[in-house]
C-alpha positions as CSV (number, residue, x, y, z in Angstrom):
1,X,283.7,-83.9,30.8
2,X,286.2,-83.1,28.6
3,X,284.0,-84.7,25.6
4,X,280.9,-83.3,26.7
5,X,282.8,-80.1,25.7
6,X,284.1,-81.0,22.8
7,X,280.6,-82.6,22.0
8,X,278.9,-79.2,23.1
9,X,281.0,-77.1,20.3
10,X,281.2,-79.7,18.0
11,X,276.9,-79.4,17.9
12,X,276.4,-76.1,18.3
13,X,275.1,-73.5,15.8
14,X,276.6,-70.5,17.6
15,X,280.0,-69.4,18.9
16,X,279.9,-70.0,22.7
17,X,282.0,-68.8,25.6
18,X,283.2,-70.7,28.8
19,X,280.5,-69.2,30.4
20,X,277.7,-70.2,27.7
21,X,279.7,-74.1,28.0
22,X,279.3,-74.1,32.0
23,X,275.5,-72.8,31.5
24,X,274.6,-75.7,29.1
25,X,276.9,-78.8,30.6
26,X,275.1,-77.5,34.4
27,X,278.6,-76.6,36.2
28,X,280.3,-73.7,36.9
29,X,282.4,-71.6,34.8
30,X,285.3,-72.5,37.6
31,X,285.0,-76.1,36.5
32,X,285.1,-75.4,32.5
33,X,287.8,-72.8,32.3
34,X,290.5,-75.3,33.3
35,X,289.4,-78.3,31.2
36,X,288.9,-75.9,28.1
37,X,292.5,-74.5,28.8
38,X,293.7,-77.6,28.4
39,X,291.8,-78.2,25.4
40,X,293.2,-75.0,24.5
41,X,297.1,-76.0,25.2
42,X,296.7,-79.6,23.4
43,X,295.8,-77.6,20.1
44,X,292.0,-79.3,20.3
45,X,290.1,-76.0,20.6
46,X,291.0,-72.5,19.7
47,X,290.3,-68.9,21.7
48,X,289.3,-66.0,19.6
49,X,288.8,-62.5,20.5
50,X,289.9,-60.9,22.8
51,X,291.3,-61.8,26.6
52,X,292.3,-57.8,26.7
53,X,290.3,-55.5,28.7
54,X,288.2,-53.5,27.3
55,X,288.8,-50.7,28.2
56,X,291.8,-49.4,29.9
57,X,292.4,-47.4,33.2
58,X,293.7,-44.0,33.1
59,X,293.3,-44.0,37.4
60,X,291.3,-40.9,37.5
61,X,289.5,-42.9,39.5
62,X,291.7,-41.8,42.5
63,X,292.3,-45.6,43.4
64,X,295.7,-47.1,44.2
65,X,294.9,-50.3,42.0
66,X,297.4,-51.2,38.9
67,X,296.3,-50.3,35.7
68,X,296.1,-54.1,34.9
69,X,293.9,-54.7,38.2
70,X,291.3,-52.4,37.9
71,X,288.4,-53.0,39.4
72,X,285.9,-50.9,36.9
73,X,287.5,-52.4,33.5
74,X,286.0,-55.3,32.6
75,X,287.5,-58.2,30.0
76,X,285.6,-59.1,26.7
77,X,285.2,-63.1,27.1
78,X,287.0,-64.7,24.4
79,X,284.5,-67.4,21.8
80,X,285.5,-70.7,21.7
81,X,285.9,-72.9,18.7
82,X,287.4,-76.5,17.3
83,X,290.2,-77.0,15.7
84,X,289.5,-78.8,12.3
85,X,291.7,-82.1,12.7
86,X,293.1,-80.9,8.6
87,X,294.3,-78.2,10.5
88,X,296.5,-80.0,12.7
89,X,298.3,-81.9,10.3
């Protein structure tokens, strides 16, 4: 699987996002994030954007949440993309 993902970016014309990965390989994003944060952590592919919500709660909401946890905030997904093998060197 892992080189179905690599294979996936490596091909593609766009930037894609675990969740575009899961919707072409046919398995759910809970399968892909793991694998591609390993292929994050071995230096094979690299996250850009941002993993920051995108907005941030002021709780005028009323709720008891943390700012961090809020419900109503949602996150931007982060685009995936290979790291040149030059680059690692």
């Amino acid at each position: 699987m892992l080189q179905r993902i690599l294979e996936v970016l490596r091909t593609s014309d766009t930037t894609l996002t675990v969740a575009d990965l899961a919707r072409t390989l046919d398995v759910p994003v809970s399968a892909v994030g793991p694998m591609v944060g390993l292929l994050v952590r071995t230096g094979m592919l690299k996250q850009s954007g941002t993993i920051m919500p995108a907005a941030t709660c002021d709780m005028s909401c009323g709720s008891t949440c943390m700012p961090d946890q809020c419900p109503f905030v949602i996150g931007l997904p982060t685009t995936l993309e290979l790291v040149s093998q030059h680059q690692s060197e």
